[in-house]
N, C-alpha and C positions, 0 to 999 in steps of 0.2 A: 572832696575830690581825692585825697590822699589815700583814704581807708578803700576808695575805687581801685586806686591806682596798685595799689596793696594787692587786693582780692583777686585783680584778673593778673595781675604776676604772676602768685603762685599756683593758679590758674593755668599757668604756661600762656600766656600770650604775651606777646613784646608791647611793653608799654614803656609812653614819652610823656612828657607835662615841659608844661611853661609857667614861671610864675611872676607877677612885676618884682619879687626881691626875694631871696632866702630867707630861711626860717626854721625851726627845728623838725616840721614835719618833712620838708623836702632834703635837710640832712638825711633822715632816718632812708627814704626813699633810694638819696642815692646808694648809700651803705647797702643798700640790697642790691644795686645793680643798677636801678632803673636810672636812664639819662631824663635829667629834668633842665629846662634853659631858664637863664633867669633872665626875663623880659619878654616882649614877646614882636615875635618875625615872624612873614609870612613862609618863610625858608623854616620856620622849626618842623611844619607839620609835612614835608615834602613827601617823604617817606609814609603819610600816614594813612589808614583805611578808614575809619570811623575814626569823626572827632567830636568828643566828648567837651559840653562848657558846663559852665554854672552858672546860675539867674546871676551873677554878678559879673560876666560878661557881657559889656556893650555889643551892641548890632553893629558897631565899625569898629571893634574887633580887627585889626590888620590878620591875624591867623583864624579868624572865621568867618571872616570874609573871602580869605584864599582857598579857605576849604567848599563854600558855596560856589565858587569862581570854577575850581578843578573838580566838580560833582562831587567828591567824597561825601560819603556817610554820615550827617552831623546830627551829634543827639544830646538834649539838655540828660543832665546829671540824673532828673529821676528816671528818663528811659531805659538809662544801663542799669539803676540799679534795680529795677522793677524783671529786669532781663536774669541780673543776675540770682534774683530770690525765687524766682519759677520753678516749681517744685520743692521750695523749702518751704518749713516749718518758722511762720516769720509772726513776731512780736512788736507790733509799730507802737508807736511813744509818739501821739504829738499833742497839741495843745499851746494857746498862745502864753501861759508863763510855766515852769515847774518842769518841762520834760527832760530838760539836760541832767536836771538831780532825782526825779524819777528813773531815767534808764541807766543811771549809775549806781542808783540803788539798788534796780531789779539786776544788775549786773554781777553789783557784789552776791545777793544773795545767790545767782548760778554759780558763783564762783565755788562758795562754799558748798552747797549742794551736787556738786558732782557734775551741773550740767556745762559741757564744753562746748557752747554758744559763742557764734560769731557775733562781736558787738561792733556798734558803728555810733558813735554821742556825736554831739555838739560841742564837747569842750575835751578837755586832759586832763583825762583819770588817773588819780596821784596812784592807781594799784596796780596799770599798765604803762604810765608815762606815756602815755600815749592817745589819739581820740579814737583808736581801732585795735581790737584783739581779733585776730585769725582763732576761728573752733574749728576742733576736729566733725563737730556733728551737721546734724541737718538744719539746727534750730539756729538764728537771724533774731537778734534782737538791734531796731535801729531805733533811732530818731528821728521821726521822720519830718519834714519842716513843711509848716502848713503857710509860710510867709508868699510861697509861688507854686499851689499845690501839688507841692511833691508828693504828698500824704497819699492823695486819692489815687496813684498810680504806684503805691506798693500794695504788692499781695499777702494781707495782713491775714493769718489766721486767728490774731488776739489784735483788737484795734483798743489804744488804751486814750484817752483825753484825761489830761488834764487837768484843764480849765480854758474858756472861751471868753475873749473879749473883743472889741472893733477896732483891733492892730489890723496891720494892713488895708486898710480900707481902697488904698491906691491900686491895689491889684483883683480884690474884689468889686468895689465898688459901693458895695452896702452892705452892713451888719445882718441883713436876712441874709445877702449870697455867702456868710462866712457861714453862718450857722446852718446853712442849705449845703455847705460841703462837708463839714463836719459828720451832719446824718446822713453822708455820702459815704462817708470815710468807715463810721462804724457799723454803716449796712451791708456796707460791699465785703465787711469781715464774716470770720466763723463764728466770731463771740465779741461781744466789748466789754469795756470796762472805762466807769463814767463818771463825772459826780451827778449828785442826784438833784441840784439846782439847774444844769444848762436848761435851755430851753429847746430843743431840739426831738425831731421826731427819730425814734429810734426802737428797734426791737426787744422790748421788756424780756422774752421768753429766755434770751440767750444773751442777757448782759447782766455785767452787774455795775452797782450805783455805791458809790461813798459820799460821806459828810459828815458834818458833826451831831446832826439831828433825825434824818430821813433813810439814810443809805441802808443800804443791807449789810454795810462793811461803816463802821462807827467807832469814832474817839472819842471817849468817855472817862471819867473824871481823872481830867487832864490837870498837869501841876508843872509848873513851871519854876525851877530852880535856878539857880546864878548861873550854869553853863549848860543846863539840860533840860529837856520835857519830859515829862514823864507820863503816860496815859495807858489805857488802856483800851485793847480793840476788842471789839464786842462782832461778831457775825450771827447776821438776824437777829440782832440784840441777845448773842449769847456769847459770853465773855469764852478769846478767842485765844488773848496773848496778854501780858505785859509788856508795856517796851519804853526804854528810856533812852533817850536819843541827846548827845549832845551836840550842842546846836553851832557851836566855831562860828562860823562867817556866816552863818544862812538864819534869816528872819522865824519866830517862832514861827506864826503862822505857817510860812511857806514851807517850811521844815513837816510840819502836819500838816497840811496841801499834799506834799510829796509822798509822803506814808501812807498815806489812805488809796491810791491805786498800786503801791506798793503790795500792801495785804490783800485788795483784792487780784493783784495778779496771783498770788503766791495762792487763794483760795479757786482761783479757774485752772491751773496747772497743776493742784495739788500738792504744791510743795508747803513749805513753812517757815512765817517770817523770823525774822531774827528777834529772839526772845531776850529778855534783861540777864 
């Protein structure tokens, strides 16, 4: 909601929030200008035109309830952002484990690369201190969270997964209706990029698949040292990169979970991953 609140700022539109306590994102918020309340009153939104929530707002909600009450415009978080990526060039990240250090990954590597993408994660990127970088270009690389399908209502030009399990089941209902959105998610894209285990129907012609044995994008004689992995990626089993990653806080595997839609983003946009 912050990185929203961020974008249609400098946007030039007048934006407000409410939040039940402070916190370092709504510092940053106000230091720009924008008035944020801390708590929440039906009086915050009186002034407002469209009011924006998140799946973690309750339905009595005292300030979306008053906005249903006074007809205003009220739209869950993925309607604005889906409004605000119309016309851009947008890079989705979602999947039920790995995507917050997937699109921090694919972040860094724009970083370096020259490309000045708007980023939007799940957590705070120790390179922006922040969970949102403002880009000067057209390219949108988000996160997008498949826990209350926000996924399926951005307009992804690169749809990336992953990895898929039966989280959420309370909002789906059953592990076929997650997987039935998932091949929603990367159909309704230009291109995906996938591991090569889900089970999901999807278009082979305009995707690519990673893994440790199957993919087209492959980690190959991988070595696992006291603070680092070290492997090597193979595309169509033709050696592609070296790369040794050290691993700090993050599990080996998931650490090589995350690298592997990594390279294959970096081989759909044509860029180049980060080498040893």
């Amino acid at each position: 909601m912050s990185a929203i609140a961020e974008i249609l700022h400098n946007s030039n539109y007048k934006v407000q929030g409410s939040d039940a306590q402070s916190n370092d994102n709504i510092n940053k918020l106000q230091k720009l200008g924008i008035e944020v309340y801390i708590g929440h009153n039906a009086n915050n939104i009186s002034q407002a035109q469209i009011v924006v929530h998140s799946s973690a707002i309750e339905s009595d909600n005292v300030e979306l309830i008053a906005a249903k009450n006074n007809n205003k415009t009220v739209l869950h978080r993925s309607d604005i952002l889906a409004e605000i990526m119309k016309g851009k060039y947008v890079i989705a990240v979602s999947g039920s484990s790995g995507k917050t250090t997937t699109t921090a990954m694919i972040a860094s590597i724009f970083d370096h690369s020259g490309i000045d993408a708007t980023v939007t994660v799940g957590g705070i990127l120790n390179s922006y201190k922040s969970n949102f970088k403002l880009g000067g270009s057209d390219t949108f690389l988000i996160e997008a969270d498949e826990s209350d399908g926000t996924m399926l209502k951005i307009p992804a030009k690169i749809a990336v997964i992953t990895s898929i399990n039966n989280d959420h089941i309370d909002y789906y209902g059953t592990f076929d209706n997650i997987k039935n959105a998932f091949s929603q998610f990367v159909n309704n894209a230009g291109s995906a990029v996938l591991p090569d285990s889900v089970d999901i129907d999807y278009d082979a012609s305009n995707s690519i698949t990673f893994g440790f044995e199957n993919g087209s994008i492959r980690a190959s004689n991988i070595k696992q040292h006291a603070n680092s992995i070290e492997f090597d990626v193979l595309n169509n089993w033709i050696p592609a990169s070296a790369t040794c990653m050290t691993k700090k806080q993050v599990s080996s595997h998931h650490l090589l979970s995350s690298h592997h839609p990594l390279s294959s983003q970096c081989v759909t946009l044509g860029s180049s991953p980060l080498k040893k």
